[in-house]
TORDO-574939 format. One record per residue: x, y, z of N, C-alpha, C in turn. Coordinates in pm, whole numbers, padded with zeros to 5 digits, always signed. Atoms other than C-alpha are relative to their C-alpha. Layout:
<recs>
XYZXYZXYZ...
</recs>
This chain:
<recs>
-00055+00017+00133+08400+11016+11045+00151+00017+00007-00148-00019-00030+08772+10974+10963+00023+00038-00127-00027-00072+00179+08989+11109+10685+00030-00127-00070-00100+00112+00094+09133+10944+10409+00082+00034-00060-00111-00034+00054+09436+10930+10247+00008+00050-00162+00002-00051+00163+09433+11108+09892+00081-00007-00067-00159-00102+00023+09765+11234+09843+00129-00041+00027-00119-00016-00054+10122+11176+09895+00115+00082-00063-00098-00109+00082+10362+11444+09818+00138-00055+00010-00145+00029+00005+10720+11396+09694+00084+00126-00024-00057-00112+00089+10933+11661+09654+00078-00038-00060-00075+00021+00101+11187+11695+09371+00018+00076-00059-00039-00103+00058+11406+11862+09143-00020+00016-00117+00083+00028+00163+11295+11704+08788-00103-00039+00013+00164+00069-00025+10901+11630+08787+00014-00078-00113-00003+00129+00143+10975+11472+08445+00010-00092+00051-00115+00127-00090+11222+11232+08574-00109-00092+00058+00018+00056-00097+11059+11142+08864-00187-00044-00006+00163+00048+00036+10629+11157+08776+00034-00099-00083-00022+00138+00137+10782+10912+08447+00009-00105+00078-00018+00175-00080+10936+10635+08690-00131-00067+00060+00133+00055-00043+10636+10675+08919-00141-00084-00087+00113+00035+00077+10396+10595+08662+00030-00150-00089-00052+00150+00040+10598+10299+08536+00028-00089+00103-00054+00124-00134+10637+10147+08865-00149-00026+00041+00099+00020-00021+10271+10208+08934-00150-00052-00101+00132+00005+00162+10084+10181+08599-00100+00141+00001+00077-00097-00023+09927+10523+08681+00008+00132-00110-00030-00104+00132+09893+10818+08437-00020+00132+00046-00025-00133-00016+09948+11189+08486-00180+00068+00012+00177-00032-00021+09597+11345+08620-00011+00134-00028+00042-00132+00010+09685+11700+08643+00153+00098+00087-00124-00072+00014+09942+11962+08665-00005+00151+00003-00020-00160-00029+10050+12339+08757+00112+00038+00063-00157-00050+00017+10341+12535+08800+00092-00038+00123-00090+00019-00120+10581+12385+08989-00033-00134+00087+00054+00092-00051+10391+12076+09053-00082-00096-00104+00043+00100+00094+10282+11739+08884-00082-00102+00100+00053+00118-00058+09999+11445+08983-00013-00118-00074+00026+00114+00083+09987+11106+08890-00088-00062+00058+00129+00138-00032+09673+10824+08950+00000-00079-00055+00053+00123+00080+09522+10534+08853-00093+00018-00124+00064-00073+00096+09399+10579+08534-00187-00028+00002+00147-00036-00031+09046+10675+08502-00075+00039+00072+00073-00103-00095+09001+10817+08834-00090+00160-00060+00087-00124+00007+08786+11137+08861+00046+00091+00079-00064-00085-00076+08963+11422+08994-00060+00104+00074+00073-00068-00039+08659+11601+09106-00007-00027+00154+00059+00018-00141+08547+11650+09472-00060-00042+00051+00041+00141-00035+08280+11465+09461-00006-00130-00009-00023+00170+00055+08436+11163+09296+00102-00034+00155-00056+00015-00107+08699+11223+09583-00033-00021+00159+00121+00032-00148+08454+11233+09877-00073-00084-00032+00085+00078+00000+08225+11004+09750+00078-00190+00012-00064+00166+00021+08466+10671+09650+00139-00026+00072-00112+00094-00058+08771+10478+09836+00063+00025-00124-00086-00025+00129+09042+10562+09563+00145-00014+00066-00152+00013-00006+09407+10461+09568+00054+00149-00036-00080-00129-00060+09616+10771+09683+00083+00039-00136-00052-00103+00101+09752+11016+09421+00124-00007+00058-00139-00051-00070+10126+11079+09421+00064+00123-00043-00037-00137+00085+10221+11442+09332+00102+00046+00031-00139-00014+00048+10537+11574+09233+00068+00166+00041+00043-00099+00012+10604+11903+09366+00180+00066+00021-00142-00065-00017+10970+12127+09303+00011+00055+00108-00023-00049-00146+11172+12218+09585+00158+00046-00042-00139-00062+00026+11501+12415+09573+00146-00092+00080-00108+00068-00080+11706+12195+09843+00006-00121-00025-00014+00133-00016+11822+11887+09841-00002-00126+00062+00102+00138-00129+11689+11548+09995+00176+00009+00084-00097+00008-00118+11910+11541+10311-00037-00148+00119+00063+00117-00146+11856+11184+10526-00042-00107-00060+00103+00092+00009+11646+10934+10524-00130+00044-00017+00130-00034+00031+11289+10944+10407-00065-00002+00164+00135+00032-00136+11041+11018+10754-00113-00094-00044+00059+00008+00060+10812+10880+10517+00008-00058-00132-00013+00071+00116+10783+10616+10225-00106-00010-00061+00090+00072+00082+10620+10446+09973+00026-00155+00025-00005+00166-00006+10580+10027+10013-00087-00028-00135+00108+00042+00090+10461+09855+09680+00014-00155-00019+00014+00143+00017+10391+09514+09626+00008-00082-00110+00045+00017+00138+10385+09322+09275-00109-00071+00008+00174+00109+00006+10054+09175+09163+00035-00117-00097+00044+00158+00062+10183+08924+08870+00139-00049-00047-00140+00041+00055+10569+08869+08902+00051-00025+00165-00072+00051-00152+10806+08758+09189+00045+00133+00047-00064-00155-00046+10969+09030+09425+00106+00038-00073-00151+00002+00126+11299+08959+09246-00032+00052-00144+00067-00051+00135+11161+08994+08899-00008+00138+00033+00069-00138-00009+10986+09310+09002+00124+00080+00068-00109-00082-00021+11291+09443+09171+00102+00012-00132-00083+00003+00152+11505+09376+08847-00112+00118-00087+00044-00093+00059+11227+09559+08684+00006+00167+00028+00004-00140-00075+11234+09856+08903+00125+00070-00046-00177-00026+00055+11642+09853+08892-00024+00059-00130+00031-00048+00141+11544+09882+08475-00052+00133-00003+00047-00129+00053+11377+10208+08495+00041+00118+00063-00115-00119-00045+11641+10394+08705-00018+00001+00133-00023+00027-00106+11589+10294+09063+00096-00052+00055-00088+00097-00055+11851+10183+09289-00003-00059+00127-00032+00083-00177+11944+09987+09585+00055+00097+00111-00069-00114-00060+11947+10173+09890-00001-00066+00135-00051+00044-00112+12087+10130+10256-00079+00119+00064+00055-00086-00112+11885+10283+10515+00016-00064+00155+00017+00101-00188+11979+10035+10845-00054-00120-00060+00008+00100-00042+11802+09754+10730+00088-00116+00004-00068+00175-00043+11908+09388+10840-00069-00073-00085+00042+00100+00074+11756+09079+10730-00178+00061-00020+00186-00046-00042+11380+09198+10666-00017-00108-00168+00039+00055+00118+11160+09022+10354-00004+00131-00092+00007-00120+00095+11140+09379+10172+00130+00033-00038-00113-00066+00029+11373+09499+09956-00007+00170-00037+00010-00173-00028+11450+09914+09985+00118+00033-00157-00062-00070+00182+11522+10090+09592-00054+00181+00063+00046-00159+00001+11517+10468+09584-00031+00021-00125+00071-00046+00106+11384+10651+09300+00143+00050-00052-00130-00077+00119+11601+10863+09019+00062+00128+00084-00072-00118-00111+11640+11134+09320+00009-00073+00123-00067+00074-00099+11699+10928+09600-00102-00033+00121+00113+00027-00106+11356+10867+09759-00074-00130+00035-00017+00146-00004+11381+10550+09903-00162-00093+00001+00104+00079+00000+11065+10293+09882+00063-00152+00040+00012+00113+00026+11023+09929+09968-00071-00103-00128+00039+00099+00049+10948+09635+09759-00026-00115+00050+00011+00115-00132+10751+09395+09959-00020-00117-00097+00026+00093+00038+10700+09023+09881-00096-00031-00076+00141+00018+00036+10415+08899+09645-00093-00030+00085+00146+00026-00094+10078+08928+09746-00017-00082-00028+00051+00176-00017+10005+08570+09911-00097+00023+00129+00120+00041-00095+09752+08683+10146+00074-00008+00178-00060-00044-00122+09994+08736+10449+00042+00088+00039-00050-00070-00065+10061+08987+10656+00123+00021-00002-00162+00008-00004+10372+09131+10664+00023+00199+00071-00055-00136-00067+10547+09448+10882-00019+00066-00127-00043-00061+00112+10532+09715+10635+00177+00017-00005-00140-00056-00023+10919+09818+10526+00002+00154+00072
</recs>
């Protein structure tokens, strides 16, 4: 048996801020929350243990305060794709809700790289057409 991915933690210094964008970039809604820490999903998941062991579920992203400040480059991203607009479009949209354009090294690649409202960079890959593509 292998694991699966549940979870991806972000740290951060506003959970407002930063759970709000997420959930407008993803369509996902706030699942559950405690001091010092915020989760967002797909809405209608089941946050139970056995909804979590039992079903394939798109990965939670939780929000969790940290006293220091992002230093670097991410070890670690997010890649999202759009499902019913162009990459452009959907990058203009992203830009709209307080993301920006960020320089991490790349060159010519098909993804474009936005950071969040604290500076946690993600890709924006091409529309899904059914091809493969490097992740960013």
């Amino acid at each position: 048996m292998a694991s699966r991915l549940t979870e991806v933690i972000v740290d951060c210094h506003d959970l407002e801020v930063v759970a709000s964008f997420w959930c407008e970039v993803l369509g996902y809604e706030r699942a559950a929350a405690g001091e010092g820490w915020l989760a967002i999903r797909t809405p209608g998941q089941e946050l139970s243990e056995d909804a979590l062991a039992a079903d394939a579920q798109p990965p939670a992203l939780a929000f969790v305060n940290v006293p220091e400040a992002k230093a670097g480059k991410n070890r670690v991203h997010v890649d999202v794709t759009p499902t019913d607009r162009s990459q452009a479009a959907e990058v203009d949209r992203l830009l709209g809700l307080g993301a920006r354009r960020a320089d991490v090294g790349q060159v010519e690649t098909p993804w474009v790289v936005l950071a969040d409202p604290e500076g946690n960079e993600f890709c924006v890959m091409p529309e899904a057409d059914g091809a493969a593509l490097m992740p960013g």
